[in-house]
Backbone as JSON Lines, residues from 0, in Angstrom:
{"i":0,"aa":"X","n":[-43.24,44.51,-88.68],"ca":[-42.75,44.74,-87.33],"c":[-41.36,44.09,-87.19]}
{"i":1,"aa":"X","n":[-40.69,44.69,-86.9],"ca":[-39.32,43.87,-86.19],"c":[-38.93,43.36,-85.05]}
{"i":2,"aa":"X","n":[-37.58,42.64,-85.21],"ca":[-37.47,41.78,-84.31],"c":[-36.43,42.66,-83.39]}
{"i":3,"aa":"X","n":[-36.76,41.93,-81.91],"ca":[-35.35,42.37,-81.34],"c":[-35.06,41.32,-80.15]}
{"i":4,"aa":"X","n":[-33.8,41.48,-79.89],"ca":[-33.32,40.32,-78.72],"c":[-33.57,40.7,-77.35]}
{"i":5,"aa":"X","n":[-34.57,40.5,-76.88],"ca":[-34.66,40.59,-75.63],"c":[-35.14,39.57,-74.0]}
{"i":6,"aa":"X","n":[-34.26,39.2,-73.15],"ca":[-34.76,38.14,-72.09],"c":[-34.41,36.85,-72.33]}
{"i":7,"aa":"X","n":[-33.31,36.75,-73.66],"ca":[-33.25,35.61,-74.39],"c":[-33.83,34.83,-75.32]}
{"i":8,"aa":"X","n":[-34.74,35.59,-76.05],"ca":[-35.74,35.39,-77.04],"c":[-35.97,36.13,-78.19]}
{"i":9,"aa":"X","n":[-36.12,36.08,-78.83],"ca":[-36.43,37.63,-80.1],"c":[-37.64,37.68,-79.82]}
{"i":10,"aa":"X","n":[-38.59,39.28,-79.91],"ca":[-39.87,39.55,-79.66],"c":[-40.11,40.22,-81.07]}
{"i":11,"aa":"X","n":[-40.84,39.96,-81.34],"ca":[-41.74,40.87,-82.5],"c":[-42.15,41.98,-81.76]}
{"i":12,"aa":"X","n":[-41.85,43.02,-82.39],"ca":[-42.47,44.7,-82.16],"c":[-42.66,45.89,-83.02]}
{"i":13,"aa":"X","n":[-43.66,46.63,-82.47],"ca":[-44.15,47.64,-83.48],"c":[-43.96,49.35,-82.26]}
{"i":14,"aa":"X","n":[-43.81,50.4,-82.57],"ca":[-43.49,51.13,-82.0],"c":[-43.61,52.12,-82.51]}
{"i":15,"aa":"X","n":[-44.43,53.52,-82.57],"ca":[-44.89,54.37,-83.34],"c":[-45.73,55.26,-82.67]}
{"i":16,"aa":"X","n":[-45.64,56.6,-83.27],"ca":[-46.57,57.88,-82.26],"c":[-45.62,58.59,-81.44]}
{"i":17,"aa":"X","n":[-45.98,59.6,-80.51],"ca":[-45.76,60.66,-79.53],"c":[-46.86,60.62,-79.07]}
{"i":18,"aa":"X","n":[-45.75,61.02,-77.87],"ca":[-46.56,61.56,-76.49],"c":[-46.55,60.62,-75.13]}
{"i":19,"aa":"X","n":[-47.18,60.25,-74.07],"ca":[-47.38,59.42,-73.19],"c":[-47.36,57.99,-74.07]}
{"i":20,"aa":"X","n":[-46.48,57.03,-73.26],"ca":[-46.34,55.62,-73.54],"c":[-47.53,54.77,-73.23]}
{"i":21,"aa":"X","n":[-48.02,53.72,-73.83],"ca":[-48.94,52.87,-74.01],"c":[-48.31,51.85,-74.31]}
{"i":22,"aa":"X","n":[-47.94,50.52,-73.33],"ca":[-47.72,49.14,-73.73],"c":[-49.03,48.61,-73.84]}
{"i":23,"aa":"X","n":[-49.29,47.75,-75.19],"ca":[-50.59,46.57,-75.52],"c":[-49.97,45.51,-74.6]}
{"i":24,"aa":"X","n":[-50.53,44.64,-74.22],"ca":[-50.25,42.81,-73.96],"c":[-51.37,42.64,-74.19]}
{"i":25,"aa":"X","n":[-51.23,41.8,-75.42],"ca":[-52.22,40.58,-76.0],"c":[-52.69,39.97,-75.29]}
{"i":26,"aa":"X","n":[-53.91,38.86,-75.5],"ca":[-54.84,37.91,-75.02],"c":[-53.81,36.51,-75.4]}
{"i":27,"aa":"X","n":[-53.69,35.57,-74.73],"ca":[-53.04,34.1,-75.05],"c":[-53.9,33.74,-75.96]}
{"i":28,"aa":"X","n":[-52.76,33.38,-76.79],"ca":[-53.38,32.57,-78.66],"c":[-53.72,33.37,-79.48]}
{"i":29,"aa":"X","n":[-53.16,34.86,-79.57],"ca":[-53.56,36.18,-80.4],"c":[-52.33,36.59,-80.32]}
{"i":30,"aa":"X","n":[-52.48,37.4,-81.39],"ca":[-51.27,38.45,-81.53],"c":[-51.46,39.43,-81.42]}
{"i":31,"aa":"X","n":[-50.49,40.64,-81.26],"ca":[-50.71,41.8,-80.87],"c":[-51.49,42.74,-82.34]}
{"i":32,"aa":"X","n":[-51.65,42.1,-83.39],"ca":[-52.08,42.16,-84.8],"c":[-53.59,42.65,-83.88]}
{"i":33,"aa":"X","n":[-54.25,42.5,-83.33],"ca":[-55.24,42.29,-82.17],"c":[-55.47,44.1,-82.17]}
{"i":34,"aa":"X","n":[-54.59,44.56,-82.01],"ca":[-54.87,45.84,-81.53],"c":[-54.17,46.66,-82.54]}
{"i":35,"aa":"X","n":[-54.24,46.63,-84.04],"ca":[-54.35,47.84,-84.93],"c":[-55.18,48.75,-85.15]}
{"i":36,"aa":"X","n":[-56.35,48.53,-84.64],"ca":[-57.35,49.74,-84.87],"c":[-56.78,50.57,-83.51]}
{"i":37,"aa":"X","n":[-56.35,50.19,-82.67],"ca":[-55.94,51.07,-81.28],"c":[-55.0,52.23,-81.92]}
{"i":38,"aa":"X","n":[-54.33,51.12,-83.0],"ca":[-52.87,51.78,-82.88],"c":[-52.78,53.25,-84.01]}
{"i":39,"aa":"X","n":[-53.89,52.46,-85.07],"ca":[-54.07,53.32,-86.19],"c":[-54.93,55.13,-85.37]}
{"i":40,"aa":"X","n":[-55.66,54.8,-84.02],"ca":[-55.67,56.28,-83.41],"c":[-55.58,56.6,-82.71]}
{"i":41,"aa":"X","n":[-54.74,55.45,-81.81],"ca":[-53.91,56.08,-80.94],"c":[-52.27,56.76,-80.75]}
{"i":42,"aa":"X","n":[-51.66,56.52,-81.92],"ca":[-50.2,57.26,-82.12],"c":[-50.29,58.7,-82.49]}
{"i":43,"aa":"X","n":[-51.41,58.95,-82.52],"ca":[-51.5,60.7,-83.0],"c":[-51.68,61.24,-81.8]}
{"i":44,"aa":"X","n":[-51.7,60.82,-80.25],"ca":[-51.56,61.41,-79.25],"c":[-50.94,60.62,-78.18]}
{"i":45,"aa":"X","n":[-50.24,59.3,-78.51],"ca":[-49.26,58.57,-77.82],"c":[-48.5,57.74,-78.61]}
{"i":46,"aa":"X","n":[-47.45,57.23,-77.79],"ca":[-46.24,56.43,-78.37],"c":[-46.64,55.33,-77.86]}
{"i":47,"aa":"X","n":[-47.03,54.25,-79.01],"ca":[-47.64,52.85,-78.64],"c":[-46.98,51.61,-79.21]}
{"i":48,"aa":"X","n":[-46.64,51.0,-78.05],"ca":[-45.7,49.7,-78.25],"c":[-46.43,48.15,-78.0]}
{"i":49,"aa":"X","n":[-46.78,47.64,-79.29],"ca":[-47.28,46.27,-79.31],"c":[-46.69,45.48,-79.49]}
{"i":50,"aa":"X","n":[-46.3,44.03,-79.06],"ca":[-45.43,42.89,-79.14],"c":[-46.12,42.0,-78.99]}
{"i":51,"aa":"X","n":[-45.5,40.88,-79.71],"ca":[-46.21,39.79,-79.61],"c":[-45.48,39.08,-78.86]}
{"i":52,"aa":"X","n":[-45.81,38.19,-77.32],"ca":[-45.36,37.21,-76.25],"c":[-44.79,36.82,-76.83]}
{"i":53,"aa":"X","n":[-43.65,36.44,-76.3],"ca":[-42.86,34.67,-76.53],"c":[-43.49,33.61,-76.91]}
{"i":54,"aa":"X","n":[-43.72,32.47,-78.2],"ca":[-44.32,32.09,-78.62],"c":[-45.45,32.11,-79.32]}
{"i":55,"aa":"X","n":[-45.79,33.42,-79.83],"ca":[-46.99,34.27,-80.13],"c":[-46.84,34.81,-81.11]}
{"i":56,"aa":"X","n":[-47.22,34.79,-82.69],"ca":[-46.89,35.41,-83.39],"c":[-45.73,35.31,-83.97]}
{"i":57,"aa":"X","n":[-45.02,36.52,-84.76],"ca":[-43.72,36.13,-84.98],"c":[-43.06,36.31,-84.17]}
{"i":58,"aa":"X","n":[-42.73,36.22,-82.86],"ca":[-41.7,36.01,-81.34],"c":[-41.07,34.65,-81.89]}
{"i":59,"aa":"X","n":[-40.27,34.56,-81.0],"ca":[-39.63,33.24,-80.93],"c":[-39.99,32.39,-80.01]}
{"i":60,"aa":"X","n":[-40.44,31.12,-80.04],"ca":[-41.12,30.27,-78.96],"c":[-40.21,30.35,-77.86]}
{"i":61,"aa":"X","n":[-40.76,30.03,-76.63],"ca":[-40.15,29.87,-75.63],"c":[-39.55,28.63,-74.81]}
{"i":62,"aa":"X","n":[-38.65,28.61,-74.21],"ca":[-37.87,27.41,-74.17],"c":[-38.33,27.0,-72.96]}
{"i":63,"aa":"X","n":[-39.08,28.26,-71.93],"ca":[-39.32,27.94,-70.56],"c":[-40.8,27.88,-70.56]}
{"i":64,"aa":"X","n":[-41.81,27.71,-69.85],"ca":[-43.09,27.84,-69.4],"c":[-43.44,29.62,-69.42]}
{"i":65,"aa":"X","n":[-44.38,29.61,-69.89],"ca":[-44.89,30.92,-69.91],"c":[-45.67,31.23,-68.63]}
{"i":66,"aa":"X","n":[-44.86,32.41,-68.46],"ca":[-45.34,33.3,-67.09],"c":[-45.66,34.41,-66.67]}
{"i":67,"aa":"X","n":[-46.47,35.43,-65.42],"ca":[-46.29,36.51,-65.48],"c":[-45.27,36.79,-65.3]}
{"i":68,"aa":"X","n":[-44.41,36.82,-64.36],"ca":[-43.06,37.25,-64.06],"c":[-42.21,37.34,-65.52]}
{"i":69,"aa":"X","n":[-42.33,36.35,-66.1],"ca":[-41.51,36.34,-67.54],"c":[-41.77,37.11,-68.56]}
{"i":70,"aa":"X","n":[-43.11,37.29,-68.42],"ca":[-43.4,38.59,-69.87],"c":[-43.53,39.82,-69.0]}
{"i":71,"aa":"X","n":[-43.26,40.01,-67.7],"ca":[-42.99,41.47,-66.99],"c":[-41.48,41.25,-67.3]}
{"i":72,"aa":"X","n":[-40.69,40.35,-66.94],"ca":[-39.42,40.55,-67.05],"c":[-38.73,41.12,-68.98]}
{"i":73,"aa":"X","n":[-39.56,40.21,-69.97],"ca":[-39.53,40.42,-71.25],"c":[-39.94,41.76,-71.77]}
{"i":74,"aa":"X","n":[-40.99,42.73,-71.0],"ca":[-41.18,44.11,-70.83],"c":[-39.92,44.42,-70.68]}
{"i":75,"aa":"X","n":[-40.0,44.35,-69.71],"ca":[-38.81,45.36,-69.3],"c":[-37.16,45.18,-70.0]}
{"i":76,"aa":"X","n":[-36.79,44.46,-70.67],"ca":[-36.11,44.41,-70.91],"c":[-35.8,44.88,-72.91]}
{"i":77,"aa":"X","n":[-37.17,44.78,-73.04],"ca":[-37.63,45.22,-74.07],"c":[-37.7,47.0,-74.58]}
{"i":78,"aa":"X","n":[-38.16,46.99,-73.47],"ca":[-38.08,48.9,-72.95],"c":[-36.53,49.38,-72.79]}
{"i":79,"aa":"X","n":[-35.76,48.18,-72.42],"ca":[-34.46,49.08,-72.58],"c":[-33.87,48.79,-73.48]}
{"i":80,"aa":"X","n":[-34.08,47.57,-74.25],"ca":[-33.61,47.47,-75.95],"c":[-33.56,48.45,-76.68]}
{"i":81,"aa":"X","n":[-35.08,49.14,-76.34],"ca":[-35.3,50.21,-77.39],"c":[-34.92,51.53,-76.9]}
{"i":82,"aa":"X","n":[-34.18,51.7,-75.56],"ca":[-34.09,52.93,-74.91],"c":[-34.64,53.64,-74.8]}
{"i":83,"aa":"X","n":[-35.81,53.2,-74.0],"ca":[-37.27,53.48,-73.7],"c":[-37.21,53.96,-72.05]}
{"i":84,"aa":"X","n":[-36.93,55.51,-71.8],"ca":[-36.83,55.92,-70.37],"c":[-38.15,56.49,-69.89]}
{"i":85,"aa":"X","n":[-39.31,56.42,-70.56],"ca":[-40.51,57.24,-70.1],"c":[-40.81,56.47,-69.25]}
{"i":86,"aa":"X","n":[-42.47,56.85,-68.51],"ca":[-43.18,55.66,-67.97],"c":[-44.29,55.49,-68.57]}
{"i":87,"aa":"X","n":[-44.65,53.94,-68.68],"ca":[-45.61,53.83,-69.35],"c":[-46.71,53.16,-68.77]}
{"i":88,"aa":"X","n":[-47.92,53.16,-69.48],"ca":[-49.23,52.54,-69.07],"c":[-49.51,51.37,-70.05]}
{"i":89,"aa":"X","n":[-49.59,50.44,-68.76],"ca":[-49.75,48.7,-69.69],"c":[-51.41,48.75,-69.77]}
{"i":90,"aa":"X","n":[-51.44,47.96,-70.86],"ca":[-52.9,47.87,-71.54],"c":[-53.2,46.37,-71.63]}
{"i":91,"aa":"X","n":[-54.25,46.19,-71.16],"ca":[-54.3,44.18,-71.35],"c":[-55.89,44.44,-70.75]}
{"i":92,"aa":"X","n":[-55.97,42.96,-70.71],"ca":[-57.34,42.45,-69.92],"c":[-57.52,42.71,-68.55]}
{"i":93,"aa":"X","n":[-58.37,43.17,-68.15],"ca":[-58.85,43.52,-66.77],"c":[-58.36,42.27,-65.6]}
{"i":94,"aa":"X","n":[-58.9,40.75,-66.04],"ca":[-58.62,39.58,-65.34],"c":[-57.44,39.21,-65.26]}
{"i":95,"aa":"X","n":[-56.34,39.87,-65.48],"ca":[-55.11,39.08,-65.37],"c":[-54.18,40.64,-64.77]}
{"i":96,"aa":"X","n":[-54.81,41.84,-64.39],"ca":[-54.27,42.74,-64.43],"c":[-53.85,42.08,-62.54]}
{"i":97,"aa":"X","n":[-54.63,41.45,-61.59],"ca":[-53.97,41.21,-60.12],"c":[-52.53,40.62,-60.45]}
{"i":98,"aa":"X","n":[-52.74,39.39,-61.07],"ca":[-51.71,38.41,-61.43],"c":[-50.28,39.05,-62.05]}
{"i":99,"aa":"X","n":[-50.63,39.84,-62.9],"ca":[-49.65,41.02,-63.69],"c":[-49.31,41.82,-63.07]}
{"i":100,"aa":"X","n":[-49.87,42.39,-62.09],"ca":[-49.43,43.43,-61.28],"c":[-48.62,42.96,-60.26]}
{"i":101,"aa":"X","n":[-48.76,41.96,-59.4],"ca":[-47.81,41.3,-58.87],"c":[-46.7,40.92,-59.18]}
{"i":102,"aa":"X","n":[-46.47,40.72,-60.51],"ca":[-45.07,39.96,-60.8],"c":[-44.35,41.35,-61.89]}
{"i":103,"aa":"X","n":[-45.07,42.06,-61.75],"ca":[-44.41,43.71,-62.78],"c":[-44.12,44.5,-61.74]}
{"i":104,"aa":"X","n":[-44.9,44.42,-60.35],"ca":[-44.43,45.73,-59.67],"c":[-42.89,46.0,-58.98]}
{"i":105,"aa":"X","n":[-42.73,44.8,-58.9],"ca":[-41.02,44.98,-58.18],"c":[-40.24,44.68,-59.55]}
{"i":106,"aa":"X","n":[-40.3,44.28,-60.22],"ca":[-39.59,44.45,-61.89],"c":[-39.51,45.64,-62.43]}
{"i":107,"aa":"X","n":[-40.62,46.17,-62.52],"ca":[-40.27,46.74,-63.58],"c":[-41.3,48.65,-62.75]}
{"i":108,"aa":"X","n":[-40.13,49.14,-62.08],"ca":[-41.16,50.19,-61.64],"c":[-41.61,51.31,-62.22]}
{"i":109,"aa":"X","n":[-41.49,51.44,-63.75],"ca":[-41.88,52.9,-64.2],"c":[-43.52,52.44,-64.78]}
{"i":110,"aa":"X","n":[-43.66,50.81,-64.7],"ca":[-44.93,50.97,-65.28],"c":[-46.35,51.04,-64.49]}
{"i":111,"aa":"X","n":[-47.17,51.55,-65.04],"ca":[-48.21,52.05,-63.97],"c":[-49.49,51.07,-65.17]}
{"i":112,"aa":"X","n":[-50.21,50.53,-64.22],"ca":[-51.27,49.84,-64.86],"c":[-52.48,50.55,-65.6]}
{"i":113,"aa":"X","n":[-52.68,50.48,-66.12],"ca":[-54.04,50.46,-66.75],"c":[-55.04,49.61,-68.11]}
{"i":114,"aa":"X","n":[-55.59,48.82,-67.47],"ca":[-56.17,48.07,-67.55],"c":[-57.64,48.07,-68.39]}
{"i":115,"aa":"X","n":[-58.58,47.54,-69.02],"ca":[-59.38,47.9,-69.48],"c":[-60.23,46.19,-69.57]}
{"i":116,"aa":"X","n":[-61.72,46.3,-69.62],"ca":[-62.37,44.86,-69.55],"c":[-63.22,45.21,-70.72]}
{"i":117,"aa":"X","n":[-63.71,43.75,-71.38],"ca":[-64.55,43.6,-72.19],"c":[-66.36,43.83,-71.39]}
C-alpha cells in the first residue's frame, strides 16, 4: 500500500475496483489489513479505499490527539489527494457511526454513512 501526504501526516492506502465508492475505517489498535477479505470481493463491483488512521499501521503517528473530527478531516483530504470526486459510503463500526457522523457531516459532504455492527 502506499503512502500519501495528507492533513499533515502520511496515511497508508490501498485503492482498487470499480463502481460505487466504499471507504473502510478500521477499529482503534488494527489496521485496515482488517478488511482484506472485504476487499478481495468487493472491488469486482466497487472502488474500495482502506487506510490505516494516523498512528495505525504504516501511517505516520500523530502529533495531535486522535479524533473524530480529525480522521473526518484526514478523509477528506485524502479523497482529494487522490482526486476522488464520487460519493462515497463510509464503512466502520455501528458504535461510533453517531460520534462520526457528527464531526463528517459538515466536513466532508459527499459522504453518506453506512455503517455495519458485529
Amino acid at each position: 500500500m502506499p503512502l500519501i501526504e495528507a492533513n499533515g501526516t502520511r496515511l497508508h492506502y490501498h485503492l482498487a475496483g470499480q463502481g460505487p465508492a466504499l471507504v473502510f475505517i478500521h477499529p482503534p489498535l488494527i489496521t485496515s489489513a482488517v478488511f482484506r477479505y472485504q476487499i478481495a470481493e468487493l472491488t469486482t463491483s466497487f472502488r474500495v479505499l482502506t487506510f490505516d488512521i494516523r498512528g495505525h499501521g504504516a501511517s505516520d503517528p500523530s502529533p495531535t490527539p486522535l479524533t473524530y473530527p480529525l480522521i473526518a478531516e484526514d478523509i477528506r483530504q485524502l479523497l482529494n489527494k487522490l482526486g476522488c470526486v464520487w460519493q462515497i459510503k463510509l464503512v466502520g463500526k455501528k458504535r461510533r457511526k453517531k460520534l462520526f457522523s457528527r464531526s463528517a457531516s459538515p466536513r466532508v459532504k459527499r459522504m453518506r454513512k453506512w455503517f455495519w455492527s458485529r
